[in-house]
N, C-alpha and C positions, 0 to 999 in steps of 0.2 A: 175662421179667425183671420185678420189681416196682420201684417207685421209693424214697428213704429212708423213706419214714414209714409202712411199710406195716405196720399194728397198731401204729406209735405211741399209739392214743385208747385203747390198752388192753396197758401195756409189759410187766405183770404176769401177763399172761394166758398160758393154755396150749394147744397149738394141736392138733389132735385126732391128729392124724400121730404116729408114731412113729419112732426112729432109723432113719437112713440112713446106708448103706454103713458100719456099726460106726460110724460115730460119735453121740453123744448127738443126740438129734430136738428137743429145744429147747436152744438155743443164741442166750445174748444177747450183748451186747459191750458194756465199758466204755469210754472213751478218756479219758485222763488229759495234762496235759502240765506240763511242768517248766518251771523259770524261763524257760528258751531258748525255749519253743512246741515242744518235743521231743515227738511222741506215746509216750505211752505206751497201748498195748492190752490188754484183759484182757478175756478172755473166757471162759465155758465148756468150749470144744470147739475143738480144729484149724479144723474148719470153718469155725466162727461168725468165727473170730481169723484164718483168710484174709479172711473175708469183710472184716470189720473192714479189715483193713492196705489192700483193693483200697479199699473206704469213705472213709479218710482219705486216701490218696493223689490219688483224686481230689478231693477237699475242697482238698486243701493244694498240690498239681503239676498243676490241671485243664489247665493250657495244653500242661505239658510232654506230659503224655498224651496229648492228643489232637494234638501234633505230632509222638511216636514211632508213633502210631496210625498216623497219615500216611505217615509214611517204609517203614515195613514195607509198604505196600497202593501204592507210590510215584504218590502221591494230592499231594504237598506242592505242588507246583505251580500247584496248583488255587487256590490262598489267600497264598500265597508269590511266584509268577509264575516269568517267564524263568528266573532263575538257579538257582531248584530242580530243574528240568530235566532237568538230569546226572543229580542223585541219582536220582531219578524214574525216567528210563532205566535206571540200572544195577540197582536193584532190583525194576524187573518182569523185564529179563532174567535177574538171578539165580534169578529166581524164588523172593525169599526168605517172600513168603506160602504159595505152594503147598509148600515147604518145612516151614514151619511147622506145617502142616494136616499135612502126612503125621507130623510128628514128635510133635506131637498125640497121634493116633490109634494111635501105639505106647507111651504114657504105662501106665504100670500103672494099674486103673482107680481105685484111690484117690488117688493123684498126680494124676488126669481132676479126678475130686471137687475134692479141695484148690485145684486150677487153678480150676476151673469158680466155686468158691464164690468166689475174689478178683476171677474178673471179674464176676460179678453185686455186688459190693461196689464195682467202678468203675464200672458201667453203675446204680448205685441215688445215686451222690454227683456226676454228673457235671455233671446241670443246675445246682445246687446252686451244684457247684467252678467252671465255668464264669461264673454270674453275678457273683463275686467278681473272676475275670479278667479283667482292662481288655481284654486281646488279643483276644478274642475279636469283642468290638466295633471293634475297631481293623484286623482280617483280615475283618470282615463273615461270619462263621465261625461255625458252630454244631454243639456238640458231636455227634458222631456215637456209633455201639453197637459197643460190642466185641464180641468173638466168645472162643469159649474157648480159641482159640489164639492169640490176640495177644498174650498176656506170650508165647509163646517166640518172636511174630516179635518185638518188642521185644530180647529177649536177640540174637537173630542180628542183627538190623539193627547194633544196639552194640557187636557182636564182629567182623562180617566182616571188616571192615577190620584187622585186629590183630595176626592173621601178617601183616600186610607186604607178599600176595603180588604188590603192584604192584611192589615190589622188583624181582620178574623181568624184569618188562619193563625198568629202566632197568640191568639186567647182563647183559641180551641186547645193548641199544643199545651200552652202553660196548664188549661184548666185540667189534661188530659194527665199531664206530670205532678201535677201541684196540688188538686183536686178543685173545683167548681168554683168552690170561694175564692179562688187564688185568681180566677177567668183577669177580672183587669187591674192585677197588682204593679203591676209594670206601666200604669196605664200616667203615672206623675200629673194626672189631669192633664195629661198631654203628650201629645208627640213632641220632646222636646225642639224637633227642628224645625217645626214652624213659629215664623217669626213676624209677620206684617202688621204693620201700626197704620192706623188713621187715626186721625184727631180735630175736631172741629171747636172753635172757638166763637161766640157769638158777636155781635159788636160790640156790645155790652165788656165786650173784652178784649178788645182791638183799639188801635192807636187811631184808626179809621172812621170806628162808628159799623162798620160795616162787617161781616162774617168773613175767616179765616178757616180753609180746610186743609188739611197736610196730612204728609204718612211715608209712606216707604213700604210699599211689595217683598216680601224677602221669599228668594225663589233661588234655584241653582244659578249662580252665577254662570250665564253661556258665553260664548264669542261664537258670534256678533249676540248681543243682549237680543233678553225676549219680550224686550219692550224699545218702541220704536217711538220717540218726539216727534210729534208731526203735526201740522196744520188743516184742517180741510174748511174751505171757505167757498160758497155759492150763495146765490140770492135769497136760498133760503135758512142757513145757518152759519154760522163761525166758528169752528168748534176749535182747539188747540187742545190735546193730551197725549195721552199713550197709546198706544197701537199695537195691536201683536199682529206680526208681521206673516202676512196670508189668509189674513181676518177685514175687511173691510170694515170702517167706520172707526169708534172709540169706543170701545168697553166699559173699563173699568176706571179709568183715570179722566175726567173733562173739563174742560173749562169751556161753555158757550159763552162766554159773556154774562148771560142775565144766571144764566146757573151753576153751578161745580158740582163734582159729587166725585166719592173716591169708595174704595171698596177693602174689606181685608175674606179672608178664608172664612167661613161661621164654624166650619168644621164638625157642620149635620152630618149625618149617616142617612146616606140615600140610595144606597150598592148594598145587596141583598147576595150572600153567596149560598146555592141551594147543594145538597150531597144527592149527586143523583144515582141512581143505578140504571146501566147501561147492561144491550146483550145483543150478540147478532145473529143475524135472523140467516136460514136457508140459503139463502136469495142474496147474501150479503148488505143487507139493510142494516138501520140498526131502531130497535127501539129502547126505548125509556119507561121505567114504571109513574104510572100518578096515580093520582087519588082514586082512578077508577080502571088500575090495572094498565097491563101494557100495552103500549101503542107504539105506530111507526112515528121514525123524526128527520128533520134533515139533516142527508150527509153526504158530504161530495170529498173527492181531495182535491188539493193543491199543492204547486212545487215550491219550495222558498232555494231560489239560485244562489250560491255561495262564491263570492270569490273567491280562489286560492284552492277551493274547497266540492268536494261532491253535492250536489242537490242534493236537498230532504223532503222529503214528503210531509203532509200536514194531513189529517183528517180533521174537518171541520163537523161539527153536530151543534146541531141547536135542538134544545127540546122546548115545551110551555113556559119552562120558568126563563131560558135566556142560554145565550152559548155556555157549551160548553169550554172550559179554560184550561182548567186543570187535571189530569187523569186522562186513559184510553179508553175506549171502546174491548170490552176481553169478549172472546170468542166463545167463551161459555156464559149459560148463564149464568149471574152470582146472587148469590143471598146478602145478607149485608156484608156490606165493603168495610174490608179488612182498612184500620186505618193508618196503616201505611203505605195505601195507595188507594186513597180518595178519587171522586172522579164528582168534580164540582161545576157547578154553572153561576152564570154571571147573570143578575136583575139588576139592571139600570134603568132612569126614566127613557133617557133618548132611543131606546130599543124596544120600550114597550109601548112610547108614544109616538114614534115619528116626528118628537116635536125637540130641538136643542134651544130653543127660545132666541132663533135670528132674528123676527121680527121684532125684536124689541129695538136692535142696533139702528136701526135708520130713524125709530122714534125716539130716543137718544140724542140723537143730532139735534133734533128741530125742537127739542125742549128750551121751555123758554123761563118756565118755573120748576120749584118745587114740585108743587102739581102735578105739573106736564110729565116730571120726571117720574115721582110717582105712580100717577097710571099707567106708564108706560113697564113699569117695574113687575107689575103683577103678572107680565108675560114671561118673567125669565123663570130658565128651566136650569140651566147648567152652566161652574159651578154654582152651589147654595152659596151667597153672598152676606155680609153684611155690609149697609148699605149708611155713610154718612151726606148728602147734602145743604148745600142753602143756594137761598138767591138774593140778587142787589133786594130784595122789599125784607130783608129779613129771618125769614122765612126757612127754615129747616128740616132735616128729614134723619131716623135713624128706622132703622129699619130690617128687617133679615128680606133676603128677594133669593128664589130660586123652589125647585120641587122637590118635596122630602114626601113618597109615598106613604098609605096608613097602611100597616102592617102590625104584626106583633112584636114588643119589645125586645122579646127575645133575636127576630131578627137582626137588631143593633150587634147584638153583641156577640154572637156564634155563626156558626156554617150550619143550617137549618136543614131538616129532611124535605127531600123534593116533594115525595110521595103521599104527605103528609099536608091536607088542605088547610090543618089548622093555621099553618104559615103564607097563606096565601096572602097578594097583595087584597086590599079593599080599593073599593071608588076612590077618588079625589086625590086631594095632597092633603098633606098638613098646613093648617092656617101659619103662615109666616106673623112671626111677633114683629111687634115694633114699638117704639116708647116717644115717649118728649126726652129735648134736652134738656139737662138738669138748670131750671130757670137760677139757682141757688148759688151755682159755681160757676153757670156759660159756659161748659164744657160739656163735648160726649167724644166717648175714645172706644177704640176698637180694635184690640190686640189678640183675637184667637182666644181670648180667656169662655170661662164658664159665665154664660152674663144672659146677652138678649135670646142668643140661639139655644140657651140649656136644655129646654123642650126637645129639641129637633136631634141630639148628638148623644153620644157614650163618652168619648175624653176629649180634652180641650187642652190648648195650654195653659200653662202655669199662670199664675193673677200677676205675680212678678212685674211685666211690662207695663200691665196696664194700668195697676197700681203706681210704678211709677213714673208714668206721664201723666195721670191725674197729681200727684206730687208736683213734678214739676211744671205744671201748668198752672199748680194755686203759689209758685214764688212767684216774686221779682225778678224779668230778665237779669240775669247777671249776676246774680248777688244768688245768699248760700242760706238765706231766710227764708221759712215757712210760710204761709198764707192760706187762708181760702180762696183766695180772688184774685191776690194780688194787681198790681197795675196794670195797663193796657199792654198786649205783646201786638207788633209788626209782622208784617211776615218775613223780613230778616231776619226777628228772633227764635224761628222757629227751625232752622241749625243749631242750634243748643241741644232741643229735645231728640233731633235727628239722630245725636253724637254720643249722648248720654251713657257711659260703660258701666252703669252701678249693677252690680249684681247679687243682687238680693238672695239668689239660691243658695247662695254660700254660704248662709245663715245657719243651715243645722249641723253641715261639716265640722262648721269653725265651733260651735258650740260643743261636738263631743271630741275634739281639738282639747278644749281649754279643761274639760275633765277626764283629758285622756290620763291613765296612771304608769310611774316610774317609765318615768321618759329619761335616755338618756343625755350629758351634757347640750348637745348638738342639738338631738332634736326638743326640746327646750328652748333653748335658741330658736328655732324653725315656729316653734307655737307663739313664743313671745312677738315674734315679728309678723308674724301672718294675723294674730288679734289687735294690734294696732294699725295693720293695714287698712286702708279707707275701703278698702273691696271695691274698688273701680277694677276693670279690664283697659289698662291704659297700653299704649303701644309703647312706650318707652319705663314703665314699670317692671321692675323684675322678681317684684310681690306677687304680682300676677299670674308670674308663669310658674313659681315655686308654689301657689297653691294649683293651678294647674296638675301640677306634677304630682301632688298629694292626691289629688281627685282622680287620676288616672290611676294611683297605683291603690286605690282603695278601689274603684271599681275592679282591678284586678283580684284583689284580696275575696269579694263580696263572690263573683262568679267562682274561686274556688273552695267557697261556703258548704259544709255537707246541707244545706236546706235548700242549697239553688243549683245544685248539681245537678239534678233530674234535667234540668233546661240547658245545662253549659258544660254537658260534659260531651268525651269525644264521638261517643257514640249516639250521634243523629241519623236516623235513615231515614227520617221526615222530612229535615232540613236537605240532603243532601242529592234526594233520591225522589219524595214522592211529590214535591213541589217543583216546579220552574226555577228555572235559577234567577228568573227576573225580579221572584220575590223573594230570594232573601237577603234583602238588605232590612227587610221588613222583620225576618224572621231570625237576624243576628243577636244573639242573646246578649254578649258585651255592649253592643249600644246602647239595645234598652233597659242593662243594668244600669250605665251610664245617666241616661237620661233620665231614669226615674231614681234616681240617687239620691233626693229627698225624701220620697216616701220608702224606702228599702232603709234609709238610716233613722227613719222614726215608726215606723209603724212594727208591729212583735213579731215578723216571722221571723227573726234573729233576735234572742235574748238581748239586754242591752249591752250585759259585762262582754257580748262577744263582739257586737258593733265598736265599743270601747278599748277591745283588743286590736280590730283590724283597725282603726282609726293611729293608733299609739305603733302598731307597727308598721302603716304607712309613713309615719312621721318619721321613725329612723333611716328606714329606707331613703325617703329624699332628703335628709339631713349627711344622711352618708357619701349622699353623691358630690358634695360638694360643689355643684355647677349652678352657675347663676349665670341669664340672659332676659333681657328686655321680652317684654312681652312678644312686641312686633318683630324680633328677629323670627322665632317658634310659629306665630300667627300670620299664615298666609292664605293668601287665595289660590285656589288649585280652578279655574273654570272649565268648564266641559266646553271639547272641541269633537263635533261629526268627524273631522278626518284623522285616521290613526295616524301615530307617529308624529303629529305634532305639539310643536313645544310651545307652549306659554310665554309671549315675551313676556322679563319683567319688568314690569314699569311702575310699581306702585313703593314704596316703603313700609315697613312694616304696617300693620294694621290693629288696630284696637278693636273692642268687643267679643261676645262668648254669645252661646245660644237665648242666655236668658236674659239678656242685655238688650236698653233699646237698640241699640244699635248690635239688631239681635244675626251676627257673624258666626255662625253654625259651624265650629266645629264638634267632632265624637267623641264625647270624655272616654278617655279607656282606649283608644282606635289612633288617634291622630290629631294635632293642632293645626294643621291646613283648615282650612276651613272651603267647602264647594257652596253654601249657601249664604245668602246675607241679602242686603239692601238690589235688589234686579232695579232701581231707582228710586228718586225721591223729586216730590214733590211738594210744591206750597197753591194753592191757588187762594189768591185774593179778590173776595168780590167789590172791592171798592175802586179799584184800578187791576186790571187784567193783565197793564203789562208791569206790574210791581211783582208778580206771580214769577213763582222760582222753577228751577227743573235740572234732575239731572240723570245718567243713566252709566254703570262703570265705565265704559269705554270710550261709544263714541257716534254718532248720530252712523256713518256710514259701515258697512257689511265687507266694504275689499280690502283683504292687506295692503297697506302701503299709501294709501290714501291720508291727506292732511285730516280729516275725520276722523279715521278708523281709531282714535288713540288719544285724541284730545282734552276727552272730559274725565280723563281716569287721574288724573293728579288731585281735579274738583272733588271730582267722588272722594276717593282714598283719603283727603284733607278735611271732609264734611261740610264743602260748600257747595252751590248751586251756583247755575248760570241763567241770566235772566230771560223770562219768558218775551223775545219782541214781538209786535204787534202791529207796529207802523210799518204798514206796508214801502213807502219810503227807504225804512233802515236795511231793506232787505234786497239781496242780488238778486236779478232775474239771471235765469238760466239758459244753455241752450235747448235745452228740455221742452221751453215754454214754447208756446201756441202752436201746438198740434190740432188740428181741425178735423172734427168727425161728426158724421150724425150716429145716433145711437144703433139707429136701422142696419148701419153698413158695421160699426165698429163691433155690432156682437149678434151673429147668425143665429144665435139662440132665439133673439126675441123677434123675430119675423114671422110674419106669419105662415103656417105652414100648412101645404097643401096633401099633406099624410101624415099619418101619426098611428106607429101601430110599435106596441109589445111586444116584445120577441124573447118569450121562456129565456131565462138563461142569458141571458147577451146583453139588455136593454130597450130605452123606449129610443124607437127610430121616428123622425120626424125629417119630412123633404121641403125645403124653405128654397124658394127661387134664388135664382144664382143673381148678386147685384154686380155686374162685368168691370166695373171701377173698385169696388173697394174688394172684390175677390181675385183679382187681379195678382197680384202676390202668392196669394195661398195657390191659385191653378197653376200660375207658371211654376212653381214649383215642384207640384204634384207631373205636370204633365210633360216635365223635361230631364225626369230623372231618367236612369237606363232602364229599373225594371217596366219606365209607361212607354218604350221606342216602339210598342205597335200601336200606341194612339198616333203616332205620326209628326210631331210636335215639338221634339228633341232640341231642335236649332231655333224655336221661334223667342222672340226679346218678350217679354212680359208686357209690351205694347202692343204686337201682334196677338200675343192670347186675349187681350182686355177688347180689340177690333173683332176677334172670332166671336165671342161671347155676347158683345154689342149686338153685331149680325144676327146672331142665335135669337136673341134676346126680343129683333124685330118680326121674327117670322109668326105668324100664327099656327102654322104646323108642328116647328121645332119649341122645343123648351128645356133647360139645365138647370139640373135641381145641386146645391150641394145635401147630401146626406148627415145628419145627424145622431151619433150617438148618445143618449144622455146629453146632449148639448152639445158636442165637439164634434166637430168635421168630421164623419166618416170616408166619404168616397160622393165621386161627381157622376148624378147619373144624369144622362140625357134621353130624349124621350120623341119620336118624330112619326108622322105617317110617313107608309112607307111609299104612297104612290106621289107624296109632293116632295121625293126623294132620290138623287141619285141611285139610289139601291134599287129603286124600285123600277128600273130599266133591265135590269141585272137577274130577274124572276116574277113569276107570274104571279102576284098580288092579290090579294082574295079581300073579300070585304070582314072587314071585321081583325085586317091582322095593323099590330101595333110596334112600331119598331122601340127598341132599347140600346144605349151604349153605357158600357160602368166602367168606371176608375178609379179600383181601390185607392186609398191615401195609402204612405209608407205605413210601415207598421212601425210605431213608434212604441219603446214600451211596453208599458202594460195590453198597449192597443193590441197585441198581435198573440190573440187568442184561439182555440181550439174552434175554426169553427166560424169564424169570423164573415168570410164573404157569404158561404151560404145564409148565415144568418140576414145578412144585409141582402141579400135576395131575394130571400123571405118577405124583406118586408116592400121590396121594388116591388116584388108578381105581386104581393097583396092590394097595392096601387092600382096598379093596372087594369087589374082585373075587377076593381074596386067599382069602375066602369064598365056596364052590362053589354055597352056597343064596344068591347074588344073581347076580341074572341079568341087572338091567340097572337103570340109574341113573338115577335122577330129577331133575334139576332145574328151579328155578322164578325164577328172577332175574324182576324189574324187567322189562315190557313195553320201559320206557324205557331201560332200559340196553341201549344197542347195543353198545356195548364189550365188555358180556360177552355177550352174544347172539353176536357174531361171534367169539370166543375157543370156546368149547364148539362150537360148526360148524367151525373150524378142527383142536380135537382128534377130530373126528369124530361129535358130537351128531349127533342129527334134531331141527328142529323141531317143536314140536306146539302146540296151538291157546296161544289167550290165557285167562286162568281169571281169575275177578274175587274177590279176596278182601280183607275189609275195611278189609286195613292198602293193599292195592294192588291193580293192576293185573297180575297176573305173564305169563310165558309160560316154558310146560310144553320142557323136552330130554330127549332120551333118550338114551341109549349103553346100546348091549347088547352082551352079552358076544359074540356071533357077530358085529359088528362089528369088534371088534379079532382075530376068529379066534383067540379062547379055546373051548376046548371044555366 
């Protein structure tokens, strides 16, 4: 990989290469940004304009990168300490990097390309983006190298979690406490805290003529946000939306110009968790029972580093059904598993197909219809989606997009026996549903409810939302009247629906409120004022917060229920001891009283005179307190920050909204009124004019503290307005960023073509692509002038002198320098030469048939610096070499003084041979012949 400025001293120049993989062979990039710091990209070519977007992302999110870096490789602990831990643990077991790499390596190979060019556009801005970031200094942390498969561990890192499937675990416990029928009493038709809205309006009901798409992601509130405004523009698309930042292209948010489309959760069940039984073997092996008895599985460990803190060990296993996640490995055999200490695995699509559905991101961009959008859709894998589009002809789309394996039902809703085929996955997927827009109203909305995806799912959320943006989507902007239709809305007026705090869930509280009995004076008072209340969630309401208060202390009341105690009492060794600590937020019984507080206050597992009781003694209780506060004093944003010990500035004013609220602001009834999830942005996209289209995201288009960005759109946010979508290239600042000049060939070593390519158990796929002496030029000076390369001899030379050595190298027809490739990323620089059109070859007596070698590991960066590493890459040099039947046996010549490698080549099997004196050194002569390895 080269660093940013490589041919900057000459940005007009042409580089002698030619197109690669169909796309244009010089490709430069502009970068533009609007009033906000909003990038905008322009470039020549796909390529260049991945490369671009990977470029600025790390310029602008260097911390966030390199702490999604982390999580995928479950490294965070390392710089993080103790309490990253969990995470850490759960994703080496998942094994969501080796995941990754396999999902990779099934990429169609321009989709490889496209990938490959953004990560050499992160790995070219990263030192860069890094010196900007306080964090970095403040984690004592230094950015590390991507690999070409880290955008899609990124995408799975961000997704695993998102079916839910810890759900199972806590409707295994309830049905285990509760009995069967009880499996999803807790279930409120939903996880209360998912909240994202889309909404599409036809023209038919536009001020336009033309379709309207809008909505709002509601996801953990992070700093820096996990949605990035961005531009990407080349010859062959325009695209302007959201971005997750280490993900190339647009997801889930677009506006091409001829199309939009926007996405919420479907909240299918596609995560299978199997109860496996585990035992180990003599040998230290381990196996697993299935359907036809026991077999070996894999298992390796690894170390997860701790700052502050002692290393831990991990044992990894995976059996047929998927890693294992939860529970050990016991050294005896066991009969069935005691359940208090489960021992579970994980079935996901992306690990049983090699496929996360990248290929769909770059046909995405170049969509130009519905249609286009459309087929393009039937490739996505992960998450399950539900899917709103149109285009300027009209033309609309509702739809579910992603892979929900056929299986048995039962898998939805429990932790399944491994060993047991009846639960095995079937062929295919589930057919994804899809509908017309309602021609009757002009509307289709998609808020997590039970609707298009019911097929595909076990709980949804509440109808609440969606219910009421279809409401108010049949008024009149403005006005407080009913409708079917009503008049045409703008895409200005769709901050109204954005805003909306009605909360309709508050409907059965307040009802056994009004028939709660012998209340006294006070809370009396308390009932009278909360059933005149309009039940908005307003930030300067104090109605609000005083039912608030009541719903907090009635879900306290419920959890110490003798019918609900079995789940909330203090004796958990399930919760505490045979699970992760990563799930239980999943498996906290006060939330999910909380959140399913409508169906726990209507449905009979609680007599009613006793609901009616706790109800009437909640009321005195916060009648007693006598304290009254605006809503938005109580209601705040708490967002999640990577680096421990930091504080939140605050810059917002209070806030309005509740979980079940469009303006769906997640806080835990019973737990807390901060709230950590809500609005991750909003948008409008307008197909009649593109740049009438709105957008906004809490903070602030840039990733650095302190930056005129970093802080700017969080008043917009917090107030429920948007900032305008520009378009005119014109209105927009060019940068110093812009026209960096590269051809694809030199800008990403990946896609050259290579002249070896071999597998190596354990390590990866090694691949030897020719050294290009101008745009490697960076990457070798660096490698070759550090102090552990001072026996290459090179120490003092300027990055001009290496780029002249290499040129030289480059014209010889003897000599030739390969960089090495791991998985895609620079390994080590081997050189390759006869020996008799060789200095060396004065130095001893040369036999026909021998092949000289020279290697130069790269630093060990990282993760790079593995058990095992050089010989591995040796492995796949002599595989080379020898690869050719006219070399017969290998030459090397290291450093007298380097012992290191002297006893490395005696280890893969060298002979030594004498010392030879040549003028840069001292060397001594190795050999490896082909009849040592019993090559014939």
């Amino acid at each position: 990989m080269t660093t940013a400025d490589v041919d900057r001293e000459r940005p007009n120049g042409r580089s002698s290469h030619g197109p690669a993989d169909g796309f244009d062979g010089f490709d430069g990039f502009e970068v533009f940004r609007d009033d906000w710091g909003i990038p905008h990209l322009k470039a020549g070519g796909a390529l260049a304009l991945a490369r671009a977007q990977g470029y600025n992302a790390a310029l602008d999110r260097a911390w966030q990168l390199e702490t999604e870096r982390h999580r995928v490789l479950g490294t965070t602990a390392a710089y993080l300490g103790a309490e990253a831990v969990d995470w850490d643990r759960f994703a080496r077991r998942a094994r969501l990097a080796d995941t990754a790499r396999r999902c990779y390596d099934r990429l169609a190979p321009e989709t490889a390309a496209w990938v490959g060019a953004y990560v050499a556009g992160v790995n070219a801005g990263l030192v860069e983006g890094a010196s900007r970031a306080p964090e970095f200094a403040a984690a004592g942390l230094a950015p590390g190298r991507w690999e070409p498969w880290t955008p899609l561990g990124v995408w799975l890192s961000t997704h695993i979690l998102f079916a839910g499937f810890p759900t199972k675990l806590w409707r295994e416990e309830v049905a285990r406490r509760l009995g069967d029928g009880r499996a999803t009493l807790f279930a409120t038709d939903g996880p209360g805290t998912s909240g994202s809205n889309g909404w599409l309006l036809t023209g038919a009901r536009t001020t336009t003529g033309a379709p309207v798409v809008a909505g709002d992601p509601h996801r953990f509130i992070e700093d820096p946000g996990v949605y990035q405004q961005i531009r990407l523009a080349c010859p062959e698309f325009d695209v302007v939306g959201l971005a997750v930042p280490g993900v190339p292209g647009i997801a889930h948010f677009g506006h091409a110009g001829g199309v939009a489309w926007a996405i919420t959760n479907a909240m299918a069940d596609y995560q299978d968790l199997y109860r496996e039984q585990l035992r180990r073997t003599a040998d230290g092996g381990v196996e697993a029972l299935g359907p036809d008895g026991w077999y070996a599985v894999h298992a390796h460990t690894e170390t997860v580093e701790v700052a502050g803190g002692e290393p831990e060990a991990v044992e990894i296993v995976e059996t047929d059904r998927g890693p294992v996640i939860i529970g050990d490995v016991r050294d005896e055999a066991p009969g069935d598993e005691a359940p208090d200490a489960p021992v579970i695995s994980l079935r996901h699509p992306p690990r049983v197909t090699s496929d996360l559905g990248f290929d769909v991101l770059p046909a995405l961009l170049r969509a130009r219809t519905v249609a286009d959008l459309d087929t393009a859709l039937d490739g996505w894998v992960e998450p399950v989606n539900v899917v709103l589009a149109a285009d300027t002809t009209g033309a609309t789309l509702h739809r579910v997009a992603g892979h929900v394996p056929v299986r048995p039902h039962e898998n939805r809703l429990r932790v399944v026996p491994a060993h047991d085929p009846a639960y095995a996955w079937r062929e295919g997927a589930e057919p994804t549903p899809r509908t017309e827009v309602d021609p009757a109203t002009g509307t289709a909305v998609m808020a997590n409810e039970r609707g298009l995806a019911a097929p595909l799912g076990i709980e949804f959320a509440p109808p609440h939302r969606a219910r009421r943006i279809r409401e108010l989507l049949g008024t009149p902007p403005g006005s407080g009247a009913r409708g079917l239709t009503g008049p045409p809305w703008s895409s200005a007026d769709m901050a109204a629906v954005h805003t909306d705090t009605r909360l309709a869930s508050s409907r059965q509280l307040l009802s056994l409120l009004a028939w709660a009995p012998d209340l006294g004076p006070g809370a009396e008072r308390l009932r009278d004022r909360l059933l005149l209340w309009d039940r908005h969630m307003d930030a300067d309401s104090a109605d609000a917060t005083l039912y608030s208060r009541l719903r907090a202390d009635v879900v306290h009341r419920l959890a110490a229920h003798p019918a609900l105690r079995p789940v909330t009492g203090d004796a958990d060794p399930w919760r505490s001891a045979a699970y992760p600590p990563l799930f239980r937020p999943w498996l906290a019984a006060v939330p999910r009283i909380g959140y399913a507080l409508e169906t726990l206050l209507t449905v009979g597992l609680l007599p009613y005179e006793d609901r009616l009781a706790i109800v009437a003694a909640s009321a005195e209780a916060v009648a007693a307190t006598q304290a009254e506060s605006p809503w938005g004093q109580v209601h705040r944003v708490s967002p999640w920050q990577a680096l421990p010990g930091a504080t939140p500035e605050e810059v917002w004013p209070g806030l309005a909204g509740d979980h079940d609220c469009v303006l769906s602001t997640s806080s835990v009834p019973g737990i807390t009124d901060l709230f950590a999830r809500g609005p991750a942005a909003r948008y409008v996209w307008d197909l009649a004019r593109r740049e009438d289209s709105l957008w906004v995201v809490p903070f602030g288009a840039s990733g650095v503290p302190g930056s005129a960005h970093h802080r700017d759109q969080s008043e917009l946010w917090a107030s429920g307005r948007l900032a305008p979508v520009t378009t005119d290239w014109n209105l927009l600042h060019r940068t110093e960023e812009s026209m960096i000049t590269m051809t694809t060939s030199t800008v990403v070593p990946a896609l050259r073509p290579a002249v070896h390519e071999q597998k190596v158990e354990g390590f990866g796929v090694v691949r030897l692509v020719p050294v290009d002496p101008a745009a490697d030029a960076e990457l070798l000076h660096r490698w070759v002038t550090e102090e552990r390369a001072r026996f290459w001899g090179m120490a003092d030379h300027t990055r001009e002198q290496v780029r002249e050595i290499y040129e030289f190298v480059d014209s010889l027809p003897t000599h030739h320098a390969y960089l090495a490739l791991r998985d895609g990323v620079p390994a080590a620089l081997f050189q390759t030469y006869e020996p008799d059109a060789d200095p060396v070859g004065e130095c001893y007596d040369v036999q026909p048939g021998d092949f000289g070698i020279h290697l130069l590991i790269a630093p060990a960066e990282g993760e790079g610096a593995v058990k095992g590493y050089t010989d591995a890459l040796l492995t796949a040099f002599i595989g080379y070499v020898f690869s050719d039947p006219a070399h017969l046996r290998v030459v090397v010549e290291p450093d007298a003084r380097n012992e290191k490698a002297l006893a490395r080549m005696v280890r893969v099997g060298f002979e030594l041979g004498p010392e030879i004196r040549k003028p840069e050194k001292t060397a001594r002569l190795a050999f490896l012949t082909r009849a040592a390895l019993g090559l014939v």
